[in-house]
DRENLO-156184 format. One record per atom (N, C-alpha, C, O): y, x negated, z negated. Coordinates in steps of 0.05 Angstrom, whole numbers, plus 32768, in hexadecimal, padded with zeros to 4 digits. Example, Ala and Ser with C-alpha at 12.3 -4.5 7.8 and 13.67 -1.06 7.14 Angstrom:
7F8E7EF87F64;7FA67F0A7F64;7FBE7EF87F64;7FBE7EE37F57;7FD37EFF7F72;7FEB7EEF7F71;80017EFE7F63;80177EF47F5F;
***
This chain:
882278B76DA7;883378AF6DBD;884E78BA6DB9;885278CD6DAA;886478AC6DC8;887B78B86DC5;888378D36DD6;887578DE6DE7;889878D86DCD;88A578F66DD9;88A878EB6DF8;88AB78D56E01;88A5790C6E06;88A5790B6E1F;88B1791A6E2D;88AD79326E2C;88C3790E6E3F;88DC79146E45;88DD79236E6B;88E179176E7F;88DA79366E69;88DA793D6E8C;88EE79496E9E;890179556E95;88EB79456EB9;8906795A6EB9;88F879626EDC;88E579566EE6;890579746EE8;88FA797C6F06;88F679686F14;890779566F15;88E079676F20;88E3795A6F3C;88F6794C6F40;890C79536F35;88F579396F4F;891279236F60;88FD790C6F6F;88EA78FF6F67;890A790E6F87;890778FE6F99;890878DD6F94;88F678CD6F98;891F78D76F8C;891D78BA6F8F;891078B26F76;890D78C26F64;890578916F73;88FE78856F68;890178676F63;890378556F74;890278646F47;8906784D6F46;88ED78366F36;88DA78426F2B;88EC781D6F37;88D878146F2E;88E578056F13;88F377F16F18;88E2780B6EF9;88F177FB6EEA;88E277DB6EE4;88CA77D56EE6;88F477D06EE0;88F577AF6EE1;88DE77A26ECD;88CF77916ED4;88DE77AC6EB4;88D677936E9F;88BB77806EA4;88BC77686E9F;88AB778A6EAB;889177746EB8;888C77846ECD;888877786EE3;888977A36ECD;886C77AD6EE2;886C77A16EFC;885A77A66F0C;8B0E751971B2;8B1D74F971C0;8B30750771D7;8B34751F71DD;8B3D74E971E4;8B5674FA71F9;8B6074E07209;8B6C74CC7201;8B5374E7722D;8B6274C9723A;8B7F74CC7242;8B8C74E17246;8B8774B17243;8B9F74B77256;8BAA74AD7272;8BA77498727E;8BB974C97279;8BC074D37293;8BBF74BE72A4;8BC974AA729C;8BB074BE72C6;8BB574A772D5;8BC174AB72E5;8BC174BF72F2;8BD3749072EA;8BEB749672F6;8BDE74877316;8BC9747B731A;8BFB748F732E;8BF4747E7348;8BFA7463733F;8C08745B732C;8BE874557353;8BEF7435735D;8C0A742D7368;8C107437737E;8C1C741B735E;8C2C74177362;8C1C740D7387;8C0774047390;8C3F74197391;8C3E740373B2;8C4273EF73B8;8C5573E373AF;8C2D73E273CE;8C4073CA73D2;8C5C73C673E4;8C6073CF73FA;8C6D73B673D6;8C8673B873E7;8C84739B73FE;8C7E738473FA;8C8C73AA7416;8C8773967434;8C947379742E;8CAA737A7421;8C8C73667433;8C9D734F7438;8CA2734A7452;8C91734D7463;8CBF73417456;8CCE7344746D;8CCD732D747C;8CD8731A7472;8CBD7328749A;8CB5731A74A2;8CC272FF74AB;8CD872FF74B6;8CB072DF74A4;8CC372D474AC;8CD772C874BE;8CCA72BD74D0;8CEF72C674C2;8D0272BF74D5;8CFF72A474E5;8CFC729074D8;8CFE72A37501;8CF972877510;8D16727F7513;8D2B728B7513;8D0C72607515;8D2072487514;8D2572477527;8D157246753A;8D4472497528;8D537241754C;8D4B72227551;8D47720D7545;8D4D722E756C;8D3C720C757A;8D5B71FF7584;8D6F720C7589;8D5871DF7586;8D6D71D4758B;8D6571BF75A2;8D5171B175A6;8D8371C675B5;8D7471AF75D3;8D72718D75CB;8D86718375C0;8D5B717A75CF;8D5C716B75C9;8D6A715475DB;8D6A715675F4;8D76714275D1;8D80712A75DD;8D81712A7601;8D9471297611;8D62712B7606;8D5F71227626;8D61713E7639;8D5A713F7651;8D6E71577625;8D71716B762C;8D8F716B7636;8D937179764A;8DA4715D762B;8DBA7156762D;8DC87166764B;8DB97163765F;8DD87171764E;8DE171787670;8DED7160767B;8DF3714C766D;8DEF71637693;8E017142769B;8E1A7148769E;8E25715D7696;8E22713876A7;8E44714076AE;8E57713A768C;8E6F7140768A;8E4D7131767A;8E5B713B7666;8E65711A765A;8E5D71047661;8E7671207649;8E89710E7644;8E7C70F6762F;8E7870FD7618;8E7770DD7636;8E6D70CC7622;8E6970D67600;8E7F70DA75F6;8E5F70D875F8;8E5970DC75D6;8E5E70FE75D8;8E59710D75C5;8E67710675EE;8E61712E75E4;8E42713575E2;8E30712A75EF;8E40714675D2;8E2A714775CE;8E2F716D75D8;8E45717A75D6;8E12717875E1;8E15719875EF;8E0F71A375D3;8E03719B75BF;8E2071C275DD;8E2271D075C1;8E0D71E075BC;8E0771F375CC;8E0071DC75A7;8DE471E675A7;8DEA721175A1;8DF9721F7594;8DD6721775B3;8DD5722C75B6;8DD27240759C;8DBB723F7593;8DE27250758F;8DE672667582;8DD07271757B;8DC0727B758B;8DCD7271755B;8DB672787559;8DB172967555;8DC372A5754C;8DA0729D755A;8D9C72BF755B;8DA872CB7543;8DAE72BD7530;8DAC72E37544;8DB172EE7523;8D9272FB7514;8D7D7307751C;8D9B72F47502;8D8572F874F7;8D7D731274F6;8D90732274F9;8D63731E74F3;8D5D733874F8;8D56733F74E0;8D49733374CF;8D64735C74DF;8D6B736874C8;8D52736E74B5;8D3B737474BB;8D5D736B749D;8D457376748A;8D40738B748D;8D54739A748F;8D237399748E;8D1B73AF748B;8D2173B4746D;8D1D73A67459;8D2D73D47471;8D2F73E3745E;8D1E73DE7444;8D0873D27445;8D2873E67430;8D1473E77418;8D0C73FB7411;8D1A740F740F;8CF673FC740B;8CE074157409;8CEA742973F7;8CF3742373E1;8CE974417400;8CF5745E73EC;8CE5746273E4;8CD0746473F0;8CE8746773C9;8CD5747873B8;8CD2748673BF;8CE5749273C8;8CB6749373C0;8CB074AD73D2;8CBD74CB73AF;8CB574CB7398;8CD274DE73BD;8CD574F473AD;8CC7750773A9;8CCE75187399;8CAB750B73B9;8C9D751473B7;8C8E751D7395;8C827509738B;8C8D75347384;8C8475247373;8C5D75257377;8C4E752E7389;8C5975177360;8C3B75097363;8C297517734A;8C2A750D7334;8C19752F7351;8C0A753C733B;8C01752B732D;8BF975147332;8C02753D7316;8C00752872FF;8BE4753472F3;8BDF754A72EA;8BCF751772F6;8BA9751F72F7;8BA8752372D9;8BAD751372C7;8BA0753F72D8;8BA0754872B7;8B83753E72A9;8B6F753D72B7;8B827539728F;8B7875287289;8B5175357284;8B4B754C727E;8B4375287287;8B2A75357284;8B26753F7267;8B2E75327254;8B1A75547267;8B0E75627255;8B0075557237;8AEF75457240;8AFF75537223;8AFB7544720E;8AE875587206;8AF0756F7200;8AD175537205;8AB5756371F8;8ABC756171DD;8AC2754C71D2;8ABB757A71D0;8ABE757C71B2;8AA5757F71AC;8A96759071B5;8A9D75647190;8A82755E7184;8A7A757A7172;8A8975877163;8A5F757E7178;8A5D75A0716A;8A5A75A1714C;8A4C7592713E;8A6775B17145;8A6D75B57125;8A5375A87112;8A3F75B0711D;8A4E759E7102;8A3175A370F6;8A2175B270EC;8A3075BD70DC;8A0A75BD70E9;8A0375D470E4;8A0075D770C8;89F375C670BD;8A0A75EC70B9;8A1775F4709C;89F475EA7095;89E175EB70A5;89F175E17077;89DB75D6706F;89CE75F17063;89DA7605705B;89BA75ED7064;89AF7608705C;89AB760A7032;89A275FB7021;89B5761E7031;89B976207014;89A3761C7006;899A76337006;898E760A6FF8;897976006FEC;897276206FDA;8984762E6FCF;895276266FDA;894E763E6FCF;894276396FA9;893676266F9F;894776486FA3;893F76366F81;891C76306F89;890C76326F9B;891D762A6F71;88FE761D6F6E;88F476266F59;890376266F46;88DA76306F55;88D1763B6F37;88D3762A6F1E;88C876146F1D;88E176356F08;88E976236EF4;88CE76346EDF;88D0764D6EDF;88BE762C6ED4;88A976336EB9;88BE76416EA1;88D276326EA0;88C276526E91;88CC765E6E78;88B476516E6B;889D764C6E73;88CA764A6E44;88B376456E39;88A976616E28;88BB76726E25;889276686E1F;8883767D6E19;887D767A6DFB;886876716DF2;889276846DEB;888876806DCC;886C768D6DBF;885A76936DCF;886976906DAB;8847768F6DA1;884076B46D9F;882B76BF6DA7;885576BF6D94;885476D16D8C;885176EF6DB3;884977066DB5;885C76DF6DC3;885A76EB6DD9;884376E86DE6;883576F76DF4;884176C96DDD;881F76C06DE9;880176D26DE6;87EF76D96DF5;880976D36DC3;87F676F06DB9;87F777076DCC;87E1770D6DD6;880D77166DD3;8815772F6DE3;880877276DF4;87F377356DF3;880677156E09;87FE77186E2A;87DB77106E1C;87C9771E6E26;87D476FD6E0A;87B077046E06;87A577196DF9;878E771E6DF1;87C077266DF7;87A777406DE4;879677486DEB;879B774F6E03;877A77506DE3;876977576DE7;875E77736DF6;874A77796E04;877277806DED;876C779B6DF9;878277A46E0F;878577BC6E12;879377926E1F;879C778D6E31;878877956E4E;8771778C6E51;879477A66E5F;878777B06E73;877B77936E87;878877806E8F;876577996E8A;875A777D6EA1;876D77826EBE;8778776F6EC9;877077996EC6;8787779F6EE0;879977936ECC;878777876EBF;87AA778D6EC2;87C577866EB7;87C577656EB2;87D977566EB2;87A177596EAD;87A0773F6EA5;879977306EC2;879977186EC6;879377466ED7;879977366EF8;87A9773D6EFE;87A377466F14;87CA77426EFA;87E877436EFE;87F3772D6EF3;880577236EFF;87EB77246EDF;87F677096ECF;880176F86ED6;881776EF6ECF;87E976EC6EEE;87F076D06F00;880D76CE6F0C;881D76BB6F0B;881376F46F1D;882376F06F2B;883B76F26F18;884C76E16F18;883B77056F09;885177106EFB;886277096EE4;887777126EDC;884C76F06EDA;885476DC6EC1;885D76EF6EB2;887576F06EB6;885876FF6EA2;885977116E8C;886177046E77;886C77146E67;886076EA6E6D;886976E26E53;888676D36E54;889476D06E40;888C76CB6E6B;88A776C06E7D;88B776D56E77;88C876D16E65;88B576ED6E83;88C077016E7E;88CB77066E62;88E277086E5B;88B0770A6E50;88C877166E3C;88CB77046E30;88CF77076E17;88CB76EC6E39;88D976D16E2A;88FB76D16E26;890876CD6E12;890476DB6E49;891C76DA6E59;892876F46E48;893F76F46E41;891977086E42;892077206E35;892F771D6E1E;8940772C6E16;8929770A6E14;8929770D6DF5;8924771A6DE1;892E77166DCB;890B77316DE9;891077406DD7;8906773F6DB3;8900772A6DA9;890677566DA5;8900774C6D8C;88F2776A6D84;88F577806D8E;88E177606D6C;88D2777D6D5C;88EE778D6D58;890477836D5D;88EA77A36D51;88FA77BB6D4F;891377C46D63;892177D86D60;891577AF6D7A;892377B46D8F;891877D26D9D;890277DC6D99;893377E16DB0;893577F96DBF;893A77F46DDE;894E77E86DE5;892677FD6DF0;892377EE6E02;8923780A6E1D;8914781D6E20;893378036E28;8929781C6E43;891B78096E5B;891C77F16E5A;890E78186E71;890078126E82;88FF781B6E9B;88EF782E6E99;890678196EB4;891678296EC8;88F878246ED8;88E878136ED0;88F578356EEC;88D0783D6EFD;88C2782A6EED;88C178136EF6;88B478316ED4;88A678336EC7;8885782C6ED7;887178216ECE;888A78366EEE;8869783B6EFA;885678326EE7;885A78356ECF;8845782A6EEF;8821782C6EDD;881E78266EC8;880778226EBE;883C78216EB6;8840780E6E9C;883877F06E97;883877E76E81;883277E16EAC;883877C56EA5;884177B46E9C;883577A06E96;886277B96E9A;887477B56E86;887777C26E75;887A77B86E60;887877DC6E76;887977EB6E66;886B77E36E4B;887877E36E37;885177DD6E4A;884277DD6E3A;884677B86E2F;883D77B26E19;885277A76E3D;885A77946E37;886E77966E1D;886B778C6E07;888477A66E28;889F77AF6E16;889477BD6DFB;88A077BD6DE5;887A77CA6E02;887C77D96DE0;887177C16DD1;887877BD6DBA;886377B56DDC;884D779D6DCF;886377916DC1;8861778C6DA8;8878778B6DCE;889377786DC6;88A077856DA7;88A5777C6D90;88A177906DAE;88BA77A46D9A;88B177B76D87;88BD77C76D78;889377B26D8B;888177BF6D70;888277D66D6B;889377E46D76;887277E36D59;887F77FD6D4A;889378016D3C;889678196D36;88A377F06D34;88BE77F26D2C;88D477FF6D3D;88E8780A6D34;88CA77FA6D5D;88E077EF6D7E;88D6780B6D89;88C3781B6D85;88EA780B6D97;88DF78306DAE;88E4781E6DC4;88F078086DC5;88D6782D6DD8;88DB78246DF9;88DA78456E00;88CA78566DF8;88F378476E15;88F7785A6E25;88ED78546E46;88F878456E56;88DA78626E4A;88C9785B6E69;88D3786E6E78;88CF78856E70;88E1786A6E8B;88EB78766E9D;88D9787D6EB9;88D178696EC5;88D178966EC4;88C478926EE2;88CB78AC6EF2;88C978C26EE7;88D178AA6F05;88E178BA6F13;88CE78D16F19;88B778C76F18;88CD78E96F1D;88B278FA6F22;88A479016F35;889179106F35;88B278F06F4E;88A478EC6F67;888578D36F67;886E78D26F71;889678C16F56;888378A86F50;886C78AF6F3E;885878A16F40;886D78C66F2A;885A78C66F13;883E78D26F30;882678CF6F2E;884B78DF6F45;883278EB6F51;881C78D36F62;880578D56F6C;882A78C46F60;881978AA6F67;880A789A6F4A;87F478916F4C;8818789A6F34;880C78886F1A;881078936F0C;881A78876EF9;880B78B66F08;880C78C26EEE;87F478C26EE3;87F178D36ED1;87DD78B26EEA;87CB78B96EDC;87BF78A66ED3;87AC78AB6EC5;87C778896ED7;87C278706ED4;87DA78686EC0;87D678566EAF;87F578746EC2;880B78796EB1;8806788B6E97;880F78896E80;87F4789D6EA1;87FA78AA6E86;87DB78A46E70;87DB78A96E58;87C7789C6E7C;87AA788D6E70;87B678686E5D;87A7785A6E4F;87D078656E64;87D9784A6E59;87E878576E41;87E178506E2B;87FE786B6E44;880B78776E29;87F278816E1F;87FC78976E1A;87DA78846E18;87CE788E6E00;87C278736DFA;87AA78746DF8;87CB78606DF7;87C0784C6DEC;87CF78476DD2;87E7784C6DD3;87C278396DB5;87CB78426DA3;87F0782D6DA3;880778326D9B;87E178136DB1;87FD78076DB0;881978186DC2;882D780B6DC3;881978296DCB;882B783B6DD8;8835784D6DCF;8842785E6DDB;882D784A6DB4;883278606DA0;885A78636DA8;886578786DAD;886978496DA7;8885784C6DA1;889478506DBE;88AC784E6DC2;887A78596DD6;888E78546DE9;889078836DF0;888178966DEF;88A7787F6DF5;88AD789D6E06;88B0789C6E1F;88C178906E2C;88A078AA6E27;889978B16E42;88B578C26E4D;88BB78D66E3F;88C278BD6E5F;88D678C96E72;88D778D66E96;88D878C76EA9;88D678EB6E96;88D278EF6EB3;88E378FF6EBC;88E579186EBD;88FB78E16EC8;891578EF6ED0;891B78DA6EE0;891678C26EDE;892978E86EF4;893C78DC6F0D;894378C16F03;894978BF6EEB;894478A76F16;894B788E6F0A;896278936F08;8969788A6EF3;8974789E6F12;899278A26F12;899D78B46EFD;89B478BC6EFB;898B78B86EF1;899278CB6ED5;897A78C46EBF;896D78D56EB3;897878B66EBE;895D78AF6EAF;896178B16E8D;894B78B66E84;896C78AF6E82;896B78AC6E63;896F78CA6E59;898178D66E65;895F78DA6E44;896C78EB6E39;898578E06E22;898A78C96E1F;899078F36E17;89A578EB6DFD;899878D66DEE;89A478C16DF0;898278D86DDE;897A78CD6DCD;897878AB6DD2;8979789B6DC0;897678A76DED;8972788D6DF5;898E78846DFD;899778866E14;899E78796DE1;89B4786F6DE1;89B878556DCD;89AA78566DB8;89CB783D6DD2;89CA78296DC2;89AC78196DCC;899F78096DBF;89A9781F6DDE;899177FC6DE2;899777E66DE4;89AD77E16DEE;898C77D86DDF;898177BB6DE2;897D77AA6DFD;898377926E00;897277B96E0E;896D77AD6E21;896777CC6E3C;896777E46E36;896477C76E4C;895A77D76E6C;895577C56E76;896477B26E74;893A77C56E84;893077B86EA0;892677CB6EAE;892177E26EA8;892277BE6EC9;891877C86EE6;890877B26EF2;8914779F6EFD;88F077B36EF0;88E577A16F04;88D577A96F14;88C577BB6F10;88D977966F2E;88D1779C6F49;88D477B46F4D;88C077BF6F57;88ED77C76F45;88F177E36F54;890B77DE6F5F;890E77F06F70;891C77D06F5E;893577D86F64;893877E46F82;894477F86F8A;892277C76F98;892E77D66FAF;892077F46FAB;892778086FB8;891077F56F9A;88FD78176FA7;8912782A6FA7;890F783F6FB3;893378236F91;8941783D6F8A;895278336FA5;896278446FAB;895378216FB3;896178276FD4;8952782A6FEB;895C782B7001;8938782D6FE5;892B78396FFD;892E785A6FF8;8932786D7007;892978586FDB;892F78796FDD;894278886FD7;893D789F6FD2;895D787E6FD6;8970788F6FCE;897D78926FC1;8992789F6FC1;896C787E6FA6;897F78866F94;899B787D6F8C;89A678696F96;89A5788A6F7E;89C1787F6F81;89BE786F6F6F;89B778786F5A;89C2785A6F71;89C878426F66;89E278366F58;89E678226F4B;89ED78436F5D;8A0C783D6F45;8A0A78516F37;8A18784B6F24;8A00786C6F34;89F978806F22;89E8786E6F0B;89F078696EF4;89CB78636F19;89B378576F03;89C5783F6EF9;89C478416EE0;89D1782D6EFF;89D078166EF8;89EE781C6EE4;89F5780B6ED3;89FB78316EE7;8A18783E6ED1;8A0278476EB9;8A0178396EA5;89EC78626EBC;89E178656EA7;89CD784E6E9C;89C378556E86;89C6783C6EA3;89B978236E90;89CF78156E7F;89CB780A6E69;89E778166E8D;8A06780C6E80;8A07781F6E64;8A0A78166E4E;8A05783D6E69;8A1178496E57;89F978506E3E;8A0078596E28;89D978496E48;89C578436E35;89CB782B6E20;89C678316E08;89D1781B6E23;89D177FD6E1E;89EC77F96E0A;8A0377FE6E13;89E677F16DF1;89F677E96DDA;8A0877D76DEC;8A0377D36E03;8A2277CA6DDE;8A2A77BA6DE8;8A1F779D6DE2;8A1477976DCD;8A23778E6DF4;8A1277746DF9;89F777756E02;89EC77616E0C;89E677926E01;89D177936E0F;89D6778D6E25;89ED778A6E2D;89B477896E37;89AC77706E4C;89A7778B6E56;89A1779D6E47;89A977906E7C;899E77956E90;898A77816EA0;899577706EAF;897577816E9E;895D776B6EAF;895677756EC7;894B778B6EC6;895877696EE1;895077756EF6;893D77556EFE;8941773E6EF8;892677676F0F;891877576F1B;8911775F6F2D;890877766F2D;8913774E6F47;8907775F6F5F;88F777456F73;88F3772E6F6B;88F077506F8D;88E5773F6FA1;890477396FB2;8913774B6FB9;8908771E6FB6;891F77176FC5;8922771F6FEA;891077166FF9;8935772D6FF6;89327726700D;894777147015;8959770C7006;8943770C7034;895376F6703E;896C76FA7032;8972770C7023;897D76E4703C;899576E67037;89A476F8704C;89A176F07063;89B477117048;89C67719705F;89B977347062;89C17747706F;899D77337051;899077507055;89947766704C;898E7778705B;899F776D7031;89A3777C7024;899677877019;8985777B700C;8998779F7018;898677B37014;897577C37035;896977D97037;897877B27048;896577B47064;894C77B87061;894077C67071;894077AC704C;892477A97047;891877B67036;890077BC7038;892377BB7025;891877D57019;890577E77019;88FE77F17004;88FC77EB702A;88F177FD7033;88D777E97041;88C177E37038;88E077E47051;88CA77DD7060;88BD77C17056;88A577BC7059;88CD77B2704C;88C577947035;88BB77977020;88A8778A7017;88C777A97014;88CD77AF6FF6;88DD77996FEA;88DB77986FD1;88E8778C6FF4;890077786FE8;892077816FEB;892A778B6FFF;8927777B6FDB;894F777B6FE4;895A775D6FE3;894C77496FE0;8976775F6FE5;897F77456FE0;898B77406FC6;899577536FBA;898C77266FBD;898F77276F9B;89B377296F95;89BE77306F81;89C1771F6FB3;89DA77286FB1;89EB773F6FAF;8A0177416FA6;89D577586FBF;89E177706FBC;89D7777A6FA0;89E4778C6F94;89BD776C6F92;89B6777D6F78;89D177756F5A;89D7777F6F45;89D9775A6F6A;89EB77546F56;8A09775F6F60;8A1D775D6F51;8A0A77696F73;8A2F77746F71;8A29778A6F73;8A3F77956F78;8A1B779B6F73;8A1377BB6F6D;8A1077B96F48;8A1B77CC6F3B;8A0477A76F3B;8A0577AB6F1D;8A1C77A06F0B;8A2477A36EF4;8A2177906F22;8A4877896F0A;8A5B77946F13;8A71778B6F0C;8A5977B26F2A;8A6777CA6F2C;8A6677D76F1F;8A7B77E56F1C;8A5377DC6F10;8A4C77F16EF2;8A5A77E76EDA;8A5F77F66EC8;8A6077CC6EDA;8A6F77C66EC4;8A6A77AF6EB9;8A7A77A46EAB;8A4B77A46EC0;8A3A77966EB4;8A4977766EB4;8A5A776F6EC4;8A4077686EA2;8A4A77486EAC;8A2B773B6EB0;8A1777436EA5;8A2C77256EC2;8A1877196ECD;8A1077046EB3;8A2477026EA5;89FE76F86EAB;89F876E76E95;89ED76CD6E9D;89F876B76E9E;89D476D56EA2;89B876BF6EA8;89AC76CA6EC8;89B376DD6ED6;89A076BE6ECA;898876B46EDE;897276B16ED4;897576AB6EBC;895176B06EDC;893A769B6EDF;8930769C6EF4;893376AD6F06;8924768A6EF3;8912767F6F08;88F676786F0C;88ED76666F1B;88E6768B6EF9;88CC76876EF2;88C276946F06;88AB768F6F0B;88CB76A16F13;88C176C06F2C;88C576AF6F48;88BA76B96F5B;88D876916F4D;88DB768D6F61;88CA76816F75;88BD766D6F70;88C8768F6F92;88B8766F6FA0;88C5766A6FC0;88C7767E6FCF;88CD76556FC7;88E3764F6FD1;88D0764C6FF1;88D7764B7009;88BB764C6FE5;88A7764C7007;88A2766E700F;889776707025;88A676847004;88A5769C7011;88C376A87029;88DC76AC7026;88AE76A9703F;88C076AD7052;88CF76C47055;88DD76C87068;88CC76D9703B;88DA76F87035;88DA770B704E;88E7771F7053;88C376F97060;88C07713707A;88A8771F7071;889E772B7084;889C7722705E;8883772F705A;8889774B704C;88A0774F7043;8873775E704C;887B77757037;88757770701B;886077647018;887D7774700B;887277636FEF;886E777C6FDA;886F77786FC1;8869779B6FEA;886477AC6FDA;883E77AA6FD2;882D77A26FE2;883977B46FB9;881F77AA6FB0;880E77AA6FC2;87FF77986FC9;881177C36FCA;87FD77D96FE4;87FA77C46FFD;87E477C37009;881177B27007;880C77AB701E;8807778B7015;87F577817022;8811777A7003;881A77666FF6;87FC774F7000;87FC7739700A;87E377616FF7;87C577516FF5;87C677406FE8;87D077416FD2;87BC77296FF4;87C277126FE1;87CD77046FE1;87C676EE6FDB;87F0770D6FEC;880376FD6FE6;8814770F6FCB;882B770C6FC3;880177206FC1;880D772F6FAF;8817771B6F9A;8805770A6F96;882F77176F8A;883377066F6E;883B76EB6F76;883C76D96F66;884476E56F9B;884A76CC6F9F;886B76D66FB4;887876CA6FC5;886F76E86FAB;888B76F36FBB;88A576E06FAE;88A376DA6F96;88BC76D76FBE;88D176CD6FB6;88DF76E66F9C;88E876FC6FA3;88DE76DF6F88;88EA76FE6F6D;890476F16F61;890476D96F5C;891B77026F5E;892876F26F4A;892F77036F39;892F771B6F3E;893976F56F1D;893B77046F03;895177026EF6;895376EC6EEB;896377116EF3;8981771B6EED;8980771C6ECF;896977206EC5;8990771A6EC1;8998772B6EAF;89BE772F6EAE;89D0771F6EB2;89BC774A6EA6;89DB77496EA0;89E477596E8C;89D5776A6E83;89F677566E85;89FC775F6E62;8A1277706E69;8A1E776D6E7E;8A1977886E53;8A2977996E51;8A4577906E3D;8A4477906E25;8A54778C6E47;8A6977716E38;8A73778B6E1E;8A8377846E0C;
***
């Protein structure tokens, strides 16, 4: 087995990644203006009305006709002024409701031959070959890329599930540095340390140090770091997280890959859940790791399922048998 690396006690832990309108105004009605009533015809005395006494062919002088009676005035505009009826209210149509951002959908990785061997080996733990379903183990180190004689670190390490994936990978030629915090080994140090005496574990070194300080000297120039399904565990507990995710930066050759995998929570959650979900959100895991320096690369989507409602706990312990059907997504990012 490889060298083994310890250091005091520490509280936090981390789980490392690799498998384990408008009217207008109305106005008044115009008035009506009076018409001025009509004037009677003067009457005239007729013929046999005549007076007597009067001179052959005079005729009597017909009586004066009245004067005519005056026009009534013409109507004043009233100066009054006349409120002006402000216009009714125009209901504004309600905005539409923003479409809901479509969640990915599980895309299959293809699984070359030589990895295919790795996940049937024979002497592969039966606990590790009922993790499979959920965890797609050969997806993984498809997305990895890794290769024989590659140098590999591993952030909460727990029971070696990946762990023991990564040495399979990278052969006796390859080292893997297993990282586990020493609060966590008191839960899986004994199921952790019954997996390093297996002969294929010969290349991996055991580490038992703070995730936030995790590498001794020697574990410099790698190839790759993952963390899976621990990240939220290093924000439920503390850890400082721009400390771990600077030292996987300063592990890692240049162009080495950082792999994070976790359980997704909602959008807007953060790191809220943590604790009590065991999920974070995949937005805070990505602007907390390209603060360290990192550049973003790829994506997959072999971990995704767009029907989990991310209100569940999706830690193993509480998970049952929705264990291995949690919304996960899978990062990688490179050290430019």
């Amino acid at each position: 087995m490889g060298n083994h690396y310890r250091t005091g006690g520490y509280l936090p832990l981390l789980v490392l990644v690799a498998a384990c309108g408008e009217r207008q105004p109305v106005f008044p009605e115009h008035a009506d203006i009076p018409v001025a009533p009509a004037q009677a015809e003067p009457s005239l005395a007729s013929p046999s009305e005549a007076q007597p006494g009067t001179a052959d062919g005079d005729r009597p002088t017909p009586p004066e006709a009245p004067a005519p009676a005056p026009a009534p005035p013409p109507p004043v505009a009233s100066t009054t002024p006349t409120a002006a009826v402000a216009p009714e209210p125009v209901a504004e149509a309600p905005e539409p409701a923003a479409a809901a951002v479509p969640r990915p959908q599980a895309q299959a990785l293809a699984v070359p031959a030589p990895i295919t061997e790795i996940i049937d080996a024979i002497d592969r733990y039966d606990s590790d070959r009922d993790l499979d379903a959920g965890r797609h183990p050969g997806e993984l180190l498809a997305f990895l890329g890794l290769e024989r004689g590659m140098h590999v670190g591993e952030l909460f390490a727990g029971k070696g599930y990946t762990t023991e994936l990564l040495a399979r990978r990278v052969g006796t030629t390859g080292t893997v540095w297993a990282e586990n915090p020493p609060a966590l080994l008191k839960v899986v140090g004994r199921q952790y340390g019954e997996r390093l005496g297996k002969g294929v574990m010969q290349n991996t070194n055991r580490v038992d140090q703070p995730a936030d300080a995790p590498w001794p000297t020697e574990a410099r120039n790698l190839d790759a770091v993952v963390i899976v399904l621990a990240y939220h565990d290093a924000a439920w507990l503390g850890v400082d997280r721009n400390a771990m995710n600077k030292a996987a930066f300063d592990a890692l050759k240049h162009g080495g890959e950082y792999v994070v995998v976790d359980h997704a929570a909602a959008t807007g959650r953060g790191a809220s859940d943590a604790k009590t979900l065991h999920r974070i959100e995949e937005d805070t895991v990505v602007r907390e790791v390209l603060s360290a320096g990192f550049h973003k690369t790829e994506s997959a989507a072999f971990l995704r399922n767009p029907d989990d409602a991310r209100d569940w706990n999706a830690s193993p312990a509480a998970a049952g048998d929705k264990r291995g059907t949690s919304d996960r997504f899978v990062l990688k990012f490179v050290r430019p």
